[in-house]
C-alpha positions as CSV (number, residue, x, y, z in Angstrom):
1,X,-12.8,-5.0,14.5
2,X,-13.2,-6.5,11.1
3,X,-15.5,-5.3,8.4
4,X,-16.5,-8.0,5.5
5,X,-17.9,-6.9,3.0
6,X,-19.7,-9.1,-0.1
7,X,-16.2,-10.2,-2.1
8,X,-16.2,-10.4,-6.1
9,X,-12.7,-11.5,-6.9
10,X,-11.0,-11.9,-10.3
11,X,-7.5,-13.9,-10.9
12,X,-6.1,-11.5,-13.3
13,X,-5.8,-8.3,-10.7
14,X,-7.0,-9.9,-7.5
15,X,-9.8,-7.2,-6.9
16,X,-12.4,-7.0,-4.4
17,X,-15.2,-5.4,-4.6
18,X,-15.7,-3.5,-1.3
19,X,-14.4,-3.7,2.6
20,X,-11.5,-4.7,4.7
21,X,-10.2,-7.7,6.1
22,X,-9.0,-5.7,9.6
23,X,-8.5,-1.8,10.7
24,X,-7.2,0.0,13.8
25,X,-8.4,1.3,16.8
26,X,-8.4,4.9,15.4
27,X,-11.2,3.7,12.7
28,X,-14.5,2.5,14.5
29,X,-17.5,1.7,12.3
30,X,-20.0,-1.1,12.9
31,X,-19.0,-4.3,11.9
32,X,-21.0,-5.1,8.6
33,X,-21.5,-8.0,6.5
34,X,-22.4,-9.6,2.7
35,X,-23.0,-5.9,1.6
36,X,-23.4,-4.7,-2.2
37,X,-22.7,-1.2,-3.5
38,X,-26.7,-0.3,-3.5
39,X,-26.5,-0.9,0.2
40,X,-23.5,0.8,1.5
41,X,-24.0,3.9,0.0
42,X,-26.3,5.1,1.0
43,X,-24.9,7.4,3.7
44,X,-21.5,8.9,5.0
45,X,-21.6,6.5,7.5
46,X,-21.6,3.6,4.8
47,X,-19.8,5.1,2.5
48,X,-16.7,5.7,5.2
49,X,-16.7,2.2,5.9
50,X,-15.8,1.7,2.6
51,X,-12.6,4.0,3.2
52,X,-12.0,2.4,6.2
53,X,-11.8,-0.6,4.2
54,X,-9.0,0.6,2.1
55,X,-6.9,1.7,4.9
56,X,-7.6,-2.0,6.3
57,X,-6.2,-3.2,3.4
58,X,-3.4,-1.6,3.9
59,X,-2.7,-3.5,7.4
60,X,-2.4,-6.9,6.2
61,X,0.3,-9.0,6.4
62,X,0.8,-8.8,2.6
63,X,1.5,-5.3,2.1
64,X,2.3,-2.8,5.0
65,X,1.8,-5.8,7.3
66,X,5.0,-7.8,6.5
67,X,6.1,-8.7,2.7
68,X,5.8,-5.0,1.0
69,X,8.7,-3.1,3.2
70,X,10.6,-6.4,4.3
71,X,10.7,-8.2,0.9
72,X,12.5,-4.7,-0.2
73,X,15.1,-5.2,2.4
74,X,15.2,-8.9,1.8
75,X,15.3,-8.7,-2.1
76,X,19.1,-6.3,-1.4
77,X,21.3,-6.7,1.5
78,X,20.1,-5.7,4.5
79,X,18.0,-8.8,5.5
80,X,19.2,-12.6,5.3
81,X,16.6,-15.3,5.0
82,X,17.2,-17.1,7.9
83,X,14.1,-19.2,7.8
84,X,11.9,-22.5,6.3
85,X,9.5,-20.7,3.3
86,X,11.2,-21.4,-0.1
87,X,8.9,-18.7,-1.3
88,X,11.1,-16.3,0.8
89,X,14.0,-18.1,0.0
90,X,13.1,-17.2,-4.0
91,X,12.8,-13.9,-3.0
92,X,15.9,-13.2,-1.4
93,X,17.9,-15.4,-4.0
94,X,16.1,-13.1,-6.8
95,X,15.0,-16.4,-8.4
96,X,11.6,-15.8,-7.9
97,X,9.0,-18.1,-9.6
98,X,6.3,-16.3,-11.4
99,X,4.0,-18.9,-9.3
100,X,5.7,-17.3,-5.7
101,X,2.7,-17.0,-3.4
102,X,4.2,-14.3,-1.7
103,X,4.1,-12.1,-5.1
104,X,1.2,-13.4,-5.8
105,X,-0.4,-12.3,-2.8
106,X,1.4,-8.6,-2.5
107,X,0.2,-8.0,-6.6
108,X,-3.4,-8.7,-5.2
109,X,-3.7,-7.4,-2.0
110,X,-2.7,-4.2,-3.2
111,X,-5.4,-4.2,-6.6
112,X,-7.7,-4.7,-4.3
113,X,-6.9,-1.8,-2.2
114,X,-7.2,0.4,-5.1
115,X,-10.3,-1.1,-6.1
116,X,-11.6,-0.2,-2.7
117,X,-10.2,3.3,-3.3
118,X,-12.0,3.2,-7.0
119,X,-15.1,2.4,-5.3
120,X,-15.0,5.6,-2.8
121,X,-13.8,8.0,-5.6
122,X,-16.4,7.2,-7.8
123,X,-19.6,6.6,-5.4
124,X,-19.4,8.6,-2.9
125,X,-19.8,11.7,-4.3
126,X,-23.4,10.4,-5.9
127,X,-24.6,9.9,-2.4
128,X,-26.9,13.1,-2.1
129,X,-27.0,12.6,1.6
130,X,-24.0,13.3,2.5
131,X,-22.5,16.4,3.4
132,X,-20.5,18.2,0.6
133,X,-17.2,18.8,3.0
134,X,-17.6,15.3,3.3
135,X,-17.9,13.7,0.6
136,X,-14.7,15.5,-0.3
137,X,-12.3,14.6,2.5
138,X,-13.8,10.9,1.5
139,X,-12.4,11.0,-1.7
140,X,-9.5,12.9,-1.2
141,X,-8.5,10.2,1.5
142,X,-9.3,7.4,-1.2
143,X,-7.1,9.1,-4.2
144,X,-4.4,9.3,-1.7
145,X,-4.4,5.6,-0.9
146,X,-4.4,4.9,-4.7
147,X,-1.6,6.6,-5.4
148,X,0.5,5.1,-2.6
149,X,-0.9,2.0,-4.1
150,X,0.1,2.2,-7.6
151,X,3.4,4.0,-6.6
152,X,4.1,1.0,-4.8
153,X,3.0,-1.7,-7.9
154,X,5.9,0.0,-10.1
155,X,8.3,0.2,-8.1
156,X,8.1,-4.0,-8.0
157,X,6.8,-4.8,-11.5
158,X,7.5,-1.8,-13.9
159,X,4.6,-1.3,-16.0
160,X,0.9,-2.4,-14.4
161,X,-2.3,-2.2,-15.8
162,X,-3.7,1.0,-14.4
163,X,-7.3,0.8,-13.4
164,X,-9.3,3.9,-12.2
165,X,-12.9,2.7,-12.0
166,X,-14.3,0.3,-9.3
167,X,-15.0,-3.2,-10.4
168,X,-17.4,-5.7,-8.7
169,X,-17.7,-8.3,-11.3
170,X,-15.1,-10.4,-13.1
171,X,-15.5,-9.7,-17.1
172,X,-13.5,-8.6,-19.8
173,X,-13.5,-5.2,-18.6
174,X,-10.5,-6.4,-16.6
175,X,-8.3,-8.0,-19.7
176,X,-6.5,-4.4,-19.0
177,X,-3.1,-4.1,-20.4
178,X,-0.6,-2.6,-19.1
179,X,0.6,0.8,-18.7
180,X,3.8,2.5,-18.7
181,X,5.7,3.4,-15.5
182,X,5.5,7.4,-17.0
183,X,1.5,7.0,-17.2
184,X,0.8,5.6,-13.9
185,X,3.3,8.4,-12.0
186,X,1.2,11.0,-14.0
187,X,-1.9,9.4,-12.0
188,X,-0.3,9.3,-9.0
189,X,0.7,12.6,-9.4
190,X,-3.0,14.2,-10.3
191,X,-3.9,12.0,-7.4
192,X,-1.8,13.6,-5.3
193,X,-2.2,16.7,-6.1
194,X,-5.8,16.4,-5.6
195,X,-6.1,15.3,-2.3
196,X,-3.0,17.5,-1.1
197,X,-5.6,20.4,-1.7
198,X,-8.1,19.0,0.5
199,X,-7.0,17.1,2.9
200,X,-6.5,18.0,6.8
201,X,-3.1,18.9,8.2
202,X,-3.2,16.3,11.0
203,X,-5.3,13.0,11.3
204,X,-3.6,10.1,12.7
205,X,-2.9,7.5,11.0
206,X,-5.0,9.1,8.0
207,X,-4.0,10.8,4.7
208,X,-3.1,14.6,5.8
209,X,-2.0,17.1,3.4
210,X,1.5,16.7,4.4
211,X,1.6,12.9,4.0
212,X,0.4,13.7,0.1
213,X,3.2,16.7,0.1
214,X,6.0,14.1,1.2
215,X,4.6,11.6,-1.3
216,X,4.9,14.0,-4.2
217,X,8.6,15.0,-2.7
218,X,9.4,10.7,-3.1
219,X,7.7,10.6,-6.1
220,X,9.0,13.1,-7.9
221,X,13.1,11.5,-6.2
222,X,11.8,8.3,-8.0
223,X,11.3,10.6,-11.1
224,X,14.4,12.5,-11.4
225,X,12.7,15.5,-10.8
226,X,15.1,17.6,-8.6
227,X,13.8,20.6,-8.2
228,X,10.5,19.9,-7.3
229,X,11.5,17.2,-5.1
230,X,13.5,19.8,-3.8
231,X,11.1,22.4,-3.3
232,X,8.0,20.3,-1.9
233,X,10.7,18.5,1.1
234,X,11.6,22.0,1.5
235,X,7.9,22.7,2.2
236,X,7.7,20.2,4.6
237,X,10.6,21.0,6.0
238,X,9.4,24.9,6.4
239,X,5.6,23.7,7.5
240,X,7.7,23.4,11.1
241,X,5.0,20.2,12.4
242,X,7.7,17.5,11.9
243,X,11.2,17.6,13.8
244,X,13.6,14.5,14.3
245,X,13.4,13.2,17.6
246,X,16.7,13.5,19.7
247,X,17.1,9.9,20.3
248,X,17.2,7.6,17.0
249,X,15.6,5.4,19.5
250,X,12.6,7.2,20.3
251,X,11.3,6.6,17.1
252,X,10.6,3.3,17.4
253,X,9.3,3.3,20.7
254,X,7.1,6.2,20.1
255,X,4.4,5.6,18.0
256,X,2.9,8.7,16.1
257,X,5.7,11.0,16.8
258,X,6.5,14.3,16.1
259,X,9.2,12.5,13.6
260,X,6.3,10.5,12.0
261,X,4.7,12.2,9.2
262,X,2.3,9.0,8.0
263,X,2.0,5.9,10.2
264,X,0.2,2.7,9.7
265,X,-1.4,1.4,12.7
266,X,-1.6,-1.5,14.1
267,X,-3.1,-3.2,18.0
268,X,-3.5,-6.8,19.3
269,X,-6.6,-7.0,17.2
270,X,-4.6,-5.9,14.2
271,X,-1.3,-7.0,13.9
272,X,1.7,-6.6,12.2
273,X,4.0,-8.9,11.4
274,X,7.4,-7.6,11.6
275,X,8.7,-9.0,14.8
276,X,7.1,-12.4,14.6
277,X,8.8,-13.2,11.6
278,X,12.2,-10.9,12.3
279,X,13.2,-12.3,15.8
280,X,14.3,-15.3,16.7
281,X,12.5,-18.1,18.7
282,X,14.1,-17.4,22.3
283,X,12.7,-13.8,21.5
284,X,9.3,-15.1,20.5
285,X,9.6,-15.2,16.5
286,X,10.1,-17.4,14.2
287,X,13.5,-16.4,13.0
288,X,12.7,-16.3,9.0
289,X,14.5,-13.3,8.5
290,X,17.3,-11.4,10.5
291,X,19.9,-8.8,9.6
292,X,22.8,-11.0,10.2
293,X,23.7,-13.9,7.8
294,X,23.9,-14.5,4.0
295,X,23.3,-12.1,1.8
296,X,23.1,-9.2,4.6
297,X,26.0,-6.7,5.0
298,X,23.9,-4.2,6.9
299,X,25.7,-4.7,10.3
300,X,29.3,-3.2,8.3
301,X,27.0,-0.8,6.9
302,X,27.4,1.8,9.8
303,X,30.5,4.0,10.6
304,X,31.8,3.9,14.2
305,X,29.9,5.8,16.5
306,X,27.0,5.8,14.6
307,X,24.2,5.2,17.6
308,X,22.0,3.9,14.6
309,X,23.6,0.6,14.9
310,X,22.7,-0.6,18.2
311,X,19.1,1.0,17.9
312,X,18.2,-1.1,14.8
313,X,20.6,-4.2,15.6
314,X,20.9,-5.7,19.2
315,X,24.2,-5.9,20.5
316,X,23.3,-8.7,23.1
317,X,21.7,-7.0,25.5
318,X,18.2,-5.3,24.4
319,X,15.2,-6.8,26.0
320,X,11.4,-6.7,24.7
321,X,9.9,-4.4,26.8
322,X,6.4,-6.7,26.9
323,X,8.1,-9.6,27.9
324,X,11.7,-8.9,29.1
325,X,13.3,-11.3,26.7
326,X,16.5,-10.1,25.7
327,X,17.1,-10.2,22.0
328,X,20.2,-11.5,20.8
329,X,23.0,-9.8,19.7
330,X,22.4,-9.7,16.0
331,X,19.0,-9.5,15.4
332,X,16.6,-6.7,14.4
333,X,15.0,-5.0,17.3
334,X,13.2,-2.0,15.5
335,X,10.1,-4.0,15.6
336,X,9.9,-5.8,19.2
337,X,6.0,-7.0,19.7
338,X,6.0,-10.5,18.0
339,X,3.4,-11.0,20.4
340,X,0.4,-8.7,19.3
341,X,2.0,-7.5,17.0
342,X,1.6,-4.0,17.8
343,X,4.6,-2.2,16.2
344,X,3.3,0.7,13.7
345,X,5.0,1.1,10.3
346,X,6.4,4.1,9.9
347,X,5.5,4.7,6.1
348,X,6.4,8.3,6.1
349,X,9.7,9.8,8.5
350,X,11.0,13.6,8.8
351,X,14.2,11.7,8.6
352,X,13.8,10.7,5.0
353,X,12.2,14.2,3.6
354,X,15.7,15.4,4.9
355,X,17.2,13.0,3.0
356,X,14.9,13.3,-0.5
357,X,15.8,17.1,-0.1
358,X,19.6,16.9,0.0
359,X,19.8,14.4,-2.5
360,X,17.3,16.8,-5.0
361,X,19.4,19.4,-3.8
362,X,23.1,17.6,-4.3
363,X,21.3,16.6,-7.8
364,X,21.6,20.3,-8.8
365,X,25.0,21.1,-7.1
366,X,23.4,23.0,-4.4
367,X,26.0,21.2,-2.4
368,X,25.6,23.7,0.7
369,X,21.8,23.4,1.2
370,X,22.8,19.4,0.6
371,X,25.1,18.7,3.3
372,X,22.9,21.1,5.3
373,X,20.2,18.8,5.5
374,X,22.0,15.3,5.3
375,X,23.9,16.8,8.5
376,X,21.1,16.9,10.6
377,X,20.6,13.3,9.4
378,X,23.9,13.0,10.9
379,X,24.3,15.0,13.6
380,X,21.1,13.5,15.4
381,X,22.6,9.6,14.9
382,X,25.9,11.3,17.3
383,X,28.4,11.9,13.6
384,X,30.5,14.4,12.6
385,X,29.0,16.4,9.8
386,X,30.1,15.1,6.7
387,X,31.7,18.0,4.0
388,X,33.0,17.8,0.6
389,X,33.0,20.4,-2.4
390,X,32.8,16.6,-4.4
391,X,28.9,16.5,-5.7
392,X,29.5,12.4,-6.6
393,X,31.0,12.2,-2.6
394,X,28.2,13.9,-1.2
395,X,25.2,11.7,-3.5
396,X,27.3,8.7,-2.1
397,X,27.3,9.9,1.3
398,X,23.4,10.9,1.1
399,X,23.1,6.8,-0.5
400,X,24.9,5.8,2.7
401,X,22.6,7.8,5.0
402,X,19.6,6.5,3.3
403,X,20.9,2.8,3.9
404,X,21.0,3.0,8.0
405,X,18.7,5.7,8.6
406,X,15.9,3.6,6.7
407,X,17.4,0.6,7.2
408,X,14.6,-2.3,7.8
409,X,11.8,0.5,6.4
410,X,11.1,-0.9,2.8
411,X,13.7,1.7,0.5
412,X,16.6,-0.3,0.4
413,X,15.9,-2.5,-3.0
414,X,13.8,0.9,-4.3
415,X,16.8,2.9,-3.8
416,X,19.5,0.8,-5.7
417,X,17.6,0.2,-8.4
418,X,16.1,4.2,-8.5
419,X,20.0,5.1,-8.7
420,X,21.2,2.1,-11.0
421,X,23.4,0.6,-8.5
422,X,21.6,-2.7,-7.9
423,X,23.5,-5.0,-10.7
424,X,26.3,-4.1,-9.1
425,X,26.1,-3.7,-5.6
426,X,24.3,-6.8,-5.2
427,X,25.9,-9.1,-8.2
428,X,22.7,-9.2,-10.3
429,X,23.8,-10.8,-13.8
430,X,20.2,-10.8,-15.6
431,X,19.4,-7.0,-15.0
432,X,15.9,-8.2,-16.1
433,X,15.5,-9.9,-12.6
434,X,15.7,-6.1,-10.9
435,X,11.9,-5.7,-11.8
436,X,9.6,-8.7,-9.6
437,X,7.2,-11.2,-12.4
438,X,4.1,-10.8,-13.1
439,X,2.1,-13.5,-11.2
440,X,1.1,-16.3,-13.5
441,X,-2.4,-16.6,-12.9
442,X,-2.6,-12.8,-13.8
443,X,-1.0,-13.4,-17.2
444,X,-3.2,-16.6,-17.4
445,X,-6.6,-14.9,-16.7
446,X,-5.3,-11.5,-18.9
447,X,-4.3,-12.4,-22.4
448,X,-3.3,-8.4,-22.6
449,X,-1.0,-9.0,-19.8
450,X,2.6,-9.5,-21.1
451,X,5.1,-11.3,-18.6
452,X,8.0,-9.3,-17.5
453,X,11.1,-10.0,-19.6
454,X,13.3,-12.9,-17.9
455,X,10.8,-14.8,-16.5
């Protein structure tokens, strides 16, 4: 189902004023249409559309969709472009145009998913009508989405304007400079915090307390903050609702999973992209991206025996289980629908709070409780556990785990760059290019908005 709402854009951020472009099955409000503030809320049932328009936003094929996770895996090593778009080509070259359509398009879909999370934060609580319980879940879900939202804006461009208030109109209220990375983590932060107080344990495909507890553990990895990254995976870990699933498998064929702590949904009416654009054309893609070719040396990434390798990679004889095309040996087969497009996004794994706590842990020479938890990483992918009394071997080995656990899940480019290994690893001569550019009608519309360095 779609819900449109009345549209007020602006070139510098890309903002719209209310709605969604497409949700899931699990939200199910009344279509609506050419709708203003003064109209929609007016009552919870209004007012949640507008939430349900955030989480739309986050469906689209220019953020959880597609380009967010896979331009991360792109941008490194773990995805060639195989394809026909020289704006993808840009991307996985790192000489990427400050007029790329593809940046472009990520930079303003996700503004105007925070705008959409502005308006709910700062209306719905002055709808007298509705229910006090409410109107506090409401905004709790909407901080949570903002947060993911600028969390994910720094890690491409580095400082971004930080914008808290909803904005229908385009004025000079929006010539917002921008603000330092340290600033906007503070916001995500309070945000987080906010709506982790509130929030329900369980709500599928919805922010839950314990998808804003494994947020604050990544955020606070990001931030070099070990022992609280340490201490909130370890209260995930002790909450005793997530466990990894036997089979590495299973997780991709089971949507919502006891391994899944926050997972974007998608159906036939709403689709991802992943498959479509990661398979090849006898498997019903259109082969733009695979993890075989130049500039991908994912498939030597895995140590014998690792069982991860064949569940993320086909060896030849994995077939679609819609269709019963058999995928190619070489190409991706975590996402398998290029159909419908119904393969989720898992946004949020067990897996990784594993990972994020041995790392915090290794950080602080708590070696032990490191290995403890990147074993289980280990153990459940059919390897030995790995041991060393070496606390650079075991951050390596935790690096190494992160690459094929995660692999194909948005962390790879994040992740060199977080631990300052992407000039090297990935032959990167102009350090400058590790951070994406602004777009250039942004810097064009915002005279306070100063261009990345290097572009």
């Amino acid at each position: 189902m779609n819900i449109r709402l009345r549209v007020a854009t602006m070139a510098m951020l890309g903002l719209l004023s209310l709605g969604a472009s497409s949700c899931s099955d699990f939200l199910n409000p009344d279509p609506s249409n050419s709708l203003d503030t003064s109209q929609v809320f007016t009552d919870l049932e209004g007012a949640n559309a507008v939430l349900v328009g955030a989480y739309g936003n986050l469906t689209s094929s220019n953020y959880y969709g597609l380009r967010y996770p896979f331009f991360a895996e792109m941008a490194a090593d773990n995805l060639a472009w195989t394809g026909t778009l020289p704006s993808f080509g840009e991307i996985k070259q790192r000489n990427i145009q400050t007029s790329n359509v593809e940046v472009t398009s990520m930079w303003q879909q996700i503004y105007s998913t925070i705008n959409r999370a502005n308006n709910v934060i700062t209306l719905a609580p002055t709808v007298a009508s509705i229910p006090e319980t409410n109107r506090v879940q409401l905004v709790a879900e909407a901080r949570f989405i903002r947060a993911v939202a600028y969390f994910d804006l720094v890690r491409y461009w580095g400082d971004v304007p930080l914008v808290l208030t909803p904005t229908s109109t385009p004025d000079n209220s929006l010539n917002v400079s921008r603000s330092p990375v340290s600033a906007v983590y503070d916001q995500v932060r309070e945000d987080l915090d906010a709506a982790e107080a509130v929030l329900p344990v369980a709500n599928t495909g919805r922010a839950t307390k314990w998808a804003a507890t494994a947020m604050k553990a990544r955020l606070a990895l990001y931030r070099q903050q070990w022992q609280t990254a340490a201490t909130l995976a370890d209260q995930v870990i002790a909450s005793g609702r997530f466990s990894l699933l036997p089979n590495y498998r299973a997780v991709f064929e089971t949507e919502n999973s006891a391994e899944s702590i926050w997972e974007i949904q998608f159906d036939a009416q709403v689709s991802s992209q992943f498959a479509f654009y990661a398979l090849p054309t006898s498997a019903g893609g259109r082969n733009e991206l695979s993890p075989t070719g130049t500039g991908s040396t994912l498939p030597n990434a895995y140590e014998n025996g690792d069982q991860r390798k064949n569940a993320t990679i086909s060896d030849g004889t994995y077939k679609i289980p819609a269709t019963g095309r058999t995928v190619p040996a070489g190409q991706q087969i975590k996402y398998f629908d290029p159909g419908t497009g119904t393969d989720n996004y898992r946004a949020i794994r067990f897996a990784e709070i594993l990972l994020i706590g041995a790392e915090a842990k290794a950080q602080q020479q708590d070696l032990p409780g490191a290995l403890t938890l990147l074993n289980r990483v280990r153990n459940r992918a059919g390897l030995a556990n790995f041991a060393s009394t070496s606390q650079s071997a075991v951050l390596d080995a935790i690096q190494q785990e992160r690459r094929v656990e995660l692999a194909l899940e948005g962390h790879r480019w994040f992740d060199l760059i977080r631990t300052g290994k992407a000039a090297q690893v990935l032959n990167v001569p102009d350090a400058r290019r590790l951070l994406f550019p602004i777009p250039f009608r942004e810097t064009v519309n915002n005279p306070n908005i100063i261009q990345n360095p290097g572009y």
